[in-house]
C-alpha positions as CSV (number, residue, x, y, z in Angstrom):
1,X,-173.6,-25.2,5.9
2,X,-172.4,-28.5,3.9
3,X,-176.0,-28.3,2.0
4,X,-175.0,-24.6,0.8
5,X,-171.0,-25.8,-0.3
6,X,-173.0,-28.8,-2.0
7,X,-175.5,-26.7,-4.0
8,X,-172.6,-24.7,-4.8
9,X,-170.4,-27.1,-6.0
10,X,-173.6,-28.7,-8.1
11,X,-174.0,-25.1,-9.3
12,X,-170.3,-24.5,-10.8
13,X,-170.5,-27.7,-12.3
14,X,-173.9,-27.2,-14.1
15,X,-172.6,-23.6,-15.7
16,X,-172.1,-23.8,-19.3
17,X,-171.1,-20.6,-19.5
18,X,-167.3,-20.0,-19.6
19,X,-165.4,-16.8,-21.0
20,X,-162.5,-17.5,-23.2
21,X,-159.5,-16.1,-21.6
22,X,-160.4,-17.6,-17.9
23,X,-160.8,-21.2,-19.9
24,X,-157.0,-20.6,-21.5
25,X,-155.7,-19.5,-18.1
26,X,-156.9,-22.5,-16.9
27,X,-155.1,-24.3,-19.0
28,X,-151.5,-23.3,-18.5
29,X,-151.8,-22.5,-14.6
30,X,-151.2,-26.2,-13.0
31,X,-148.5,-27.0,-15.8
32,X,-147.0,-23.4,-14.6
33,X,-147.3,-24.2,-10.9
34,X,-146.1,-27.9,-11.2
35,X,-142.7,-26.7,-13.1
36,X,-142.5,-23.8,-10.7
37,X,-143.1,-26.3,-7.6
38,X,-140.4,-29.2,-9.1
39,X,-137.5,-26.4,-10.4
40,X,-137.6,-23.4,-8.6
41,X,-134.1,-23.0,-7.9
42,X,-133.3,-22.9,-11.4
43,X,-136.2,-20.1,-12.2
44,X,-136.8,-18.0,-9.1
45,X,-135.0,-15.1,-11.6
46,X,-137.6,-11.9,-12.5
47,X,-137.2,-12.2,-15.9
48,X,-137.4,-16.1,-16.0
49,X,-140.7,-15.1,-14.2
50,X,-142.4,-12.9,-17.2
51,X,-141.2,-15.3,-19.2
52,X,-143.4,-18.2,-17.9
53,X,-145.9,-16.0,-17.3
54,X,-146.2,-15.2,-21.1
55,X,-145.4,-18.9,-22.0
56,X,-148.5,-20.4,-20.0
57,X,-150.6,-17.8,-19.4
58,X,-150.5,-15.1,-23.2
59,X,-150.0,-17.8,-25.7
60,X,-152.9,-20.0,-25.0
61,X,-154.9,-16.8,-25.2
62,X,-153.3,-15.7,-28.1
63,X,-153.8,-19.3,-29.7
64,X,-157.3,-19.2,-28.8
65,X,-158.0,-16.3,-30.8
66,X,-155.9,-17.0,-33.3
67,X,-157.4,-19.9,-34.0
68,X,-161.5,-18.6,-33.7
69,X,-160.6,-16.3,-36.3
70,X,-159.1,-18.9,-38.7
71,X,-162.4,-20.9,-37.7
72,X,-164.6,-17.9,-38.9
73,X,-162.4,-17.2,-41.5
74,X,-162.8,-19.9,-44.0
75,X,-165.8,-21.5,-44.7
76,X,-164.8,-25.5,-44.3
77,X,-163.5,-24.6,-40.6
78,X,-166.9,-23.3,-39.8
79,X,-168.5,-26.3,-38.2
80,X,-165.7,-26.7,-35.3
81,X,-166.8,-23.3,-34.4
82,X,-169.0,-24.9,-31.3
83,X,-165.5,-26.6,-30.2
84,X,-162.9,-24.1,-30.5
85,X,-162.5,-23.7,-27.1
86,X,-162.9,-27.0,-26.1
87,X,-160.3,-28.0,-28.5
88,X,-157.7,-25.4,-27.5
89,X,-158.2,-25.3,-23.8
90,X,-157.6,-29.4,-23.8
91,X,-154.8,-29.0,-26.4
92,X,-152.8,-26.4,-24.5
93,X,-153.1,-27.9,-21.4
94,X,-151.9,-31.3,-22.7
95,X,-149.2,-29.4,-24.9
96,X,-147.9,-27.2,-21.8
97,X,-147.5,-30.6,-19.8
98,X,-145.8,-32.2,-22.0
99,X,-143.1,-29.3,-22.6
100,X,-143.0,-29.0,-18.2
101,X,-142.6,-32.7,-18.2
102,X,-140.4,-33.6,-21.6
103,X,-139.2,-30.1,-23.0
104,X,-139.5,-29.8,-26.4
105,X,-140.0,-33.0,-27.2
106,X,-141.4,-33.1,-31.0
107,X,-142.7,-36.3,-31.0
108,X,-144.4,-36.1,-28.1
109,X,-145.8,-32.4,-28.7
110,X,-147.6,-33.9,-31.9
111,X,-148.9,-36.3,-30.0
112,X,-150.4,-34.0,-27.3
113,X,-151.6,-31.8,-29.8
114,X,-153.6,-34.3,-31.9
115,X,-155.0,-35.8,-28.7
116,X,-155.9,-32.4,-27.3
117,X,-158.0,-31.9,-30.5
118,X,-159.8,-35.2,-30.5
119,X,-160.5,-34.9,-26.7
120,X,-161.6,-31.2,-27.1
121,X,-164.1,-32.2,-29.9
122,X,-165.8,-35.3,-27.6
123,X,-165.9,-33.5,-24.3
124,X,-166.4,-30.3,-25.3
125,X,-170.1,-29.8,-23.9
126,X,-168.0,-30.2,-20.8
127,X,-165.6,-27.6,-21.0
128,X,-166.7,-26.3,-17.3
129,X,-166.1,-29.4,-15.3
130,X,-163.0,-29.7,-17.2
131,X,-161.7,-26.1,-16.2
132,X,-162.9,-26.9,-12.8
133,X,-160.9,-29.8,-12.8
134,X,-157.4,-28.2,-14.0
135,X,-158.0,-25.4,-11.4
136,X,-158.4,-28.4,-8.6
137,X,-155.1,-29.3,-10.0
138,X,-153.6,-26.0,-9.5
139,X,-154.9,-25.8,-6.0
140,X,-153.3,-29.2,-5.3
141,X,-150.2,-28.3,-6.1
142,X,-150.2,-24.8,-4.6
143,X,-149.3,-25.7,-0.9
144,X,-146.6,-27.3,-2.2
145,X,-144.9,-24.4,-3.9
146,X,-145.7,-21.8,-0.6
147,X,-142.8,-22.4,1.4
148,X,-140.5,-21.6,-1.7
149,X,-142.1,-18.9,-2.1
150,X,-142.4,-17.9,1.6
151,X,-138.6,-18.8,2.3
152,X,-137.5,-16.6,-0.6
153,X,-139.6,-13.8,0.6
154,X,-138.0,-14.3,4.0
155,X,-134.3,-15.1,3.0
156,X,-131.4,-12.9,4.0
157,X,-128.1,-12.2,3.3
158,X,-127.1,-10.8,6.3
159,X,-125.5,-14.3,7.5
160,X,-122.5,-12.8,4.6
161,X,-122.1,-9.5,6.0
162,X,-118.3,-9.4,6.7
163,X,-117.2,-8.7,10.7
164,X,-114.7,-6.8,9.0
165,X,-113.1,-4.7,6.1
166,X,-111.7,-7.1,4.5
167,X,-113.5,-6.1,1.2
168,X,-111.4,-2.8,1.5
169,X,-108.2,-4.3,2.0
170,X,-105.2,-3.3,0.0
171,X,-103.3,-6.5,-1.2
172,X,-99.4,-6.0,-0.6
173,X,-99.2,-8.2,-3.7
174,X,-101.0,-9.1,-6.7
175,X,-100.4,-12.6,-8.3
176,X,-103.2,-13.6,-11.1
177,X,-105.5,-16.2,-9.5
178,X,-106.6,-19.3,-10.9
179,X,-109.2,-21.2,-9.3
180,X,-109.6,-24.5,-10.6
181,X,-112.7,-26.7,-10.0
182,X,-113.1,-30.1,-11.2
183,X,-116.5,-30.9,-9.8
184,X,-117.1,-33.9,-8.0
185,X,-113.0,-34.1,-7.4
186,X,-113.1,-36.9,-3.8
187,X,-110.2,-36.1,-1.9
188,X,-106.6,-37.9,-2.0
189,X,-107.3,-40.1,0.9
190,X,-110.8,-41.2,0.4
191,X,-109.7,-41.9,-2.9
192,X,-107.6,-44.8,-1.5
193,X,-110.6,-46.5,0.5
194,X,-112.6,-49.3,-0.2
195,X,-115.5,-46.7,-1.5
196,X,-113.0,-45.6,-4.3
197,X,-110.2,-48.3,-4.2
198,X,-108.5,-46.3,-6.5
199,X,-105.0,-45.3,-6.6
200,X,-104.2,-41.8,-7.9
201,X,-100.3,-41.3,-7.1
202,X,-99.6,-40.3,-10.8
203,X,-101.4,-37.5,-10.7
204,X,-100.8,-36.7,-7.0
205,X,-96.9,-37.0,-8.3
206,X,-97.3,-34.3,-11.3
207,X,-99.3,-31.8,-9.3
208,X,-95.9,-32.3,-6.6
209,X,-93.2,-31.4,-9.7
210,X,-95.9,-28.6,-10.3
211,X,-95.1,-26.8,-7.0
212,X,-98.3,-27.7,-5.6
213,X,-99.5,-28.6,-1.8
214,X,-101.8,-31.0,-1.4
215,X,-104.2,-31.6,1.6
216,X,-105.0,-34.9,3.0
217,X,-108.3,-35.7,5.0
218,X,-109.9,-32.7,2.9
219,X,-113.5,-32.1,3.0
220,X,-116.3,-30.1,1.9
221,X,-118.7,-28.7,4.7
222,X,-121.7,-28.5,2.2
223,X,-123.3,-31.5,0.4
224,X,-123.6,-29.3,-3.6
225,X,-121.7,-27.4,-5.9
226,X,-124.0,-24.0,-4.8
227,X,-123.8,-24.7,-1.0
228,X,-119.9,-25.1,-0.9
229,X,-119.6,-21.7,-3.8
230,X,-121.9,-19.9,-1.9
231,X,-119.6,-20.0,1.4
232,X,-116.3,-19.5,-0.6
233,X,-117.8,-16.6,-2.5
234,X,-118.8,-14.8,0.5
235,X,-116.5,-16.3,2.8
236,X,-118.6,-17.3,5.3
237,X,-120.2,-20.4,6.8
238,X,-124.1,-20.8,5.9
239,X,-126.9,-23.9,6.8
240,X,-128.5,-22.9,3.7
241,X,-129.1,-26.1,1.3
242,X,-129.6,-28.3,4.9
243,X,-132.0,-31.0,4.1
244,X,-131.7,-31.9,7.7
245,X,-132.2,-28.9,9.0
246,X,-134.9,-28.1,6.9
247,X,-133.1,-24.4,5.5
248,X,-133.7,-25.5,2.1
249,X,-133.5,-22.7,-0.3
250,X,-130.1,-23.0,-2.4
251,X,-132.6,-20.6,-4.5
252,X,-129.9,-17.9,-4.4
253,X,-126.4,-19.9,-4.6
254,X,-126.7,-18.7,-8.1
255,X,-126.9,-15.1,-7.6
256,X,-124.6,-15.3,-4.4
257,X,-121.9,-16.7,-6.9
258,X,-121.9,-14.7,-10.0
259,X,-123.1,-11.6,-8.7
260,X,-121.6,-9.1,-6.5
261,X,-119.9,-11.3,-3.8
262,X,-117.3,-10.2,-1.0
263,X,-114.7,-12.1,-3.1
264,X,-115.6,-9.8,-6.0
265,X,-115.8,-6.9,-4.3
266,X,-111.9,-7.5,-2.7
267,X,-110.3,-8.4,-6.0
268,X,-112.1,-5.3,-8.1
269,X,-111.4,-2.9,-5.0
270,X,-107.6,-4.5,-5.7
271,X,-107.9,-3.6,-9.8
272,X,-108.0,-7.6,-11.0
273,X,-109.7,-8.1,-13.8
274,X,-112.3,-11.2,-12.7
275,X,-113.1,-14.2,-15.3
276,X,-115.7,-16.7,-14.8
277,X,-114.9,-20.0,-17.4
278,X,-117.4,-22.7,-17.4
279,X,-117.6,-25.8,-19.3
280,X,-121.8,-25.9,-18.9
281,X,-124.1,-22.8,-17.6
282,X,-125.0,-24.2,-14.3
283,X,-124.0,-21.7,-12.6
284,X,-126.5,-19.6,-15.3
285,X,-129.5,-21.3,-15.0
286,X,-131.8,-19.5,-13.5
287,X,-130.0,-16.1,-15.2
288,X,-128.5,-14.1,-12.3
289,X,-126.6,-10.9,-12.5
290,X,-122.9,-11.9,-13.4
291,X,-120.4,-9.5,-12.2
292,X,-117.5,-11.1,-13.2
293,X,-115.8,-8.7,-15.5
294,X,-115.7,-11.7,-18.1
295,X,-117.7,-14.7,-18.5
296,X,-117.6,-17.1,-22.1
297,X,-121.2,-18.2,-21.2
298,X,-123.7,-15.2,-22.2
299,X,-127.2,-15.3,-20.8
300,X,-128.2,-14.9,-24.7
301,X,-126.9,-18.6,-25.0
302,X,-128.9,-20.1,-22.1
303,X,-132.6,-20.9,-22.4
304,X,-134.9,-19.7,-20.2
305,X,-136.1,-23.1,-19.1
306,X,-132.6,-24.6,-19.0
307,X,-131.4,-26.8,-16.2
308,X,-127.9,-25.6,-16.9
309,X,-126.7,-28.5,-19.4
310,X,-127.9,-27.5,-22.6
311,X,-124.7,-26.1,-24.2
312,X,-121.1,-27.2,-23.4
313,X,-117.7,-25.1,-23.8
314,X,-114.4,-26.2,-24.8
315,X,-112.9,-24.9,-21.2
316,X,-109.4,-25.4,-22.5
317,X,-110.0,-23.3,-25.0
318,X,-111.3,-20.4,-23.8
319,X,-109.1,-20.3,-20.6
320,X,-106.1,-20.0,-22.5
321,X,-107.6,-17.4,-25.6
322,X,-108.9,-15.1,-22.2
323,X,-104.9,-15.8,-20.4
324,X,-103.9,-14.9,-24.0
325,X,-105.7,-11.5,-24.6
326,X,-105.4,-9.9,-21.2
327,X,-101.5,-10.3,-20.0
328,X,-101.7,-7.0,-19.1
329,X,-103.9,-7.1,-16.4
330,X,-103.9,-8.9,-13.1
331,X,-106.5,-11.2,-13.2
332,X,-108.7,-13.6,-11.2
333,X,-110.0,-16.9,-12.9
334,X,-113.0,-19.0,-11.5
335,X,-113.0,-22.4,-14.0
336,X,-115.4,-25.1,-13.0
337,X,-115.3,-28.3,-15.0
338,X,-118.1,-30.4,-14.7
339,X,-115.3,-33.4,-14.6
340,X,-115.3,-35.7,-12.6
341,X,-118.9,-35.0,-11.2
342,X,-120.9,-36.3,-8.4
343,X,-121.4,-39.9,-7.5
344,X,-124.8,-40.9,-8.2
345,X,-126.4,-41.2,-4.6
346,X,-129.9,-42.1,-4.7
347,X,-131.2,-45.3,-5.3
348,X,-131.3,-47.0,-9.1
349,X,-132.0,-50.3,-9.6
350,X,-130.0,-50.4,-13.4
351,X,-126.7,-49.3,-11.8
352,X,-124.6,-51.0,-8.8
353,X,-122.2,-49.2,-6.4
354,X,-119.5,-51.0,-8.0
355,X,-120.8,-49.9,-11.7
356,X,-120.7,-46.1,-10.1
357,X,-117.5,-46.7,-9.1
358,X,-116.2,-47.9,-12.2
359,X,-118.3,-45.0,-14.0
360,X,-117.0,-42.4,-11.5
361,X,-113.0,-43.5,-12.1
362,X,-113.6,-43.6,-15.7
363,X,-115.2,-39.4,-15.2
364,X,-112.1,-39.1,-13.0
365,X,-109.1,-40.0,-15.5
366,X,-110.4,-37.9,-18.1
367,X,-110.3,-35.1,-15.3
368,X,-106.9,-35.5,-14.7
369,X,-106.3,-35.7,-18.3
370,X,-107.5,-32.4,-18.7
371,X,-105.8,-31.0,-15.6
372,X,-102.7,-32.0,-16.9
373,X,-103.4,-30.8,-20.3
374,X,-104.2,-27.4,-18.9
């Protein structure tokens, strides 16, 4: 039986014979599955899904024949006819790395493409050993991607099913809502400690002449921004995002935010008018439904292969012009600043705890600075 596999193997490797479209499949399938595998939180969406499919798998096609008819078009391109596909199945593949890897990194891309073209040209009497080599790839990093795919196939949302009708309820009154998120915001009292060592009693003292109530000894039961919205938004308790319990997918803390959420469903059900203000698209990144009645982020502003930084609002701004135009309304306002932001917790040899805690106070004065703006 190992003779047959062998003889096999020898065989696939000795072929010569390749069609075109299979060779420029090749090349964009492990750059697909290897930025699928490393961010699939951020494009688990259907339409991010058609998207990549047409971005790795159509447009080397397309460039392939594109560029054989340019070949056989003009006369002084005639003689790379016998490496055409070389050329463009090593240049694509190197090209659609680089973009998984980089983005669109100019420099880089030029680079990629001019070595993909000399490479082609040398190797390209071994185009089929190379294929066979970027599919090995694919099948390398294919395991890896299953349970993603498995635990999004499996996940359910019945852990936010309400025990109650709560999402029926009939407030007795109505007050416009403001939520207010700076992200990354410690708690009062840890603030104090030795981690922080960091004494915030100004601010403590103009949120107290605000009329508001602080909480001491605060906490957040979830370790991200998605896990803790997730739980408020559906107001309930969930072990999704649990490294240690190995639950991993925060795949949908996107969708379970944005979209249609027992939150959302209470206040519309109770005629408020809801508003979702961010300072970055985040929240937008893998392009979920929004639901919120309002939102100054549009999908049409956020790349498909955006990790939810790529544009930046003026939240000030557009929290008071949306206050401004809808007075007559009761309303509901989710604002998440991106200020102060998480402390940086894994391991870099160019920063020290006490440089991340210097960094992290600096992050956390502007906050208050714009909280007391606001």
């Amino acid at each position: 039986m190992l003779q047959t596999r062998r003889r096999y193997i020898l065989k696939l490797f000795k072929n010569t014979h390749i069609h075109p479209v299979w060779a420029m499949l090749a090349s964009g399938l492990y750059p697909l599955l290897y930025y699928y595998d490393k961010n699939y939180a951020i494009i688990n969406s259907k339409s991010q899904f058609l998207f990549f499919v047409f971005f790795y798998s159509c447009l080397p096609i397309i460039f392939y024949y594109s560029s054989a008819f340019i070949i056989r078009s003009f006369k002084p391109f005639v003689k790379l006819k016998p490496y055409v596909l070389s050329m463009c199945n090593s240049t694509c593949f190197l090209l659609l790395i680089i973009i998984t890897l980089y983005g669109f990194d100019i420099i880089k891309m030029i680079i990629a493409l001019m070595l993909g073209l000399i490479l082609g040209s040398i190797f390209s009497k071994y185009i089929y050993k190379i294929i066979i080599l970027q599919l090995i790839l694919m099948a390398l990093v294919l395991p890896k991607l299953m349970p993603d795919v498995y635990r999004e196939i499996m996940y359910s949302k019945a852990w936010a099913k309400q025990p109650d009708a709560i999402e029926t309820i009939t407030f007795k009154k109505t007050p416009n809502i403001y939520v207010i998120q700076p992200d990354g915001y410690a708690n009062f009292s840890q603030l104090e400690n030795s981690n922080y060592n960091y004494g915030n009693s100004s601010f403590e003292t103009f949120l107290s002449k605000q009329g508001f109530t602080s909480y001491n000894n605060y906490r957040s039961n979830y370790a991200s921004t998605l896990s803790s919205n997730s739980s408020m938004f559906n107001m309930k308790h969930h072990y999704y995002g649990n490294s240690t319990l190995g639950i991993n997918p925060s795949h949908n803390s996107r969708d379970e935010i944005v979209s249609s959420n027992p939150v959302l469903k209470t206040l519309k059900h109770n005629q408020y008018t809801t508003f979702l203000t961010l300072q970055v698209p985040y929240l937008l990144a893998n392009r979920p439904r929004i639901d919120f009645d309002n939102c100054n982020i549009s999908l049409d502003e956020v790349s498909f292969i955006s990790r939810g930084f790529n544009i930046e609002k003026d939240l000030l701004a557009d929290t008071k012009a949306a206050i401004k135009q809808n007075k007559k309304t009761t309303n509901f306002f989710f604002i998440e600043s991106m200020l102060p932001s998480h402390i940086v917790t894994h391991y870099n040899s160019a920063t020290s705890i006490e440089n991340e805690r210097s960094l992290y106070v600096e992050r956390l004065k502007l906050a208050n600075s714009w909280l007391i703006v606001g």
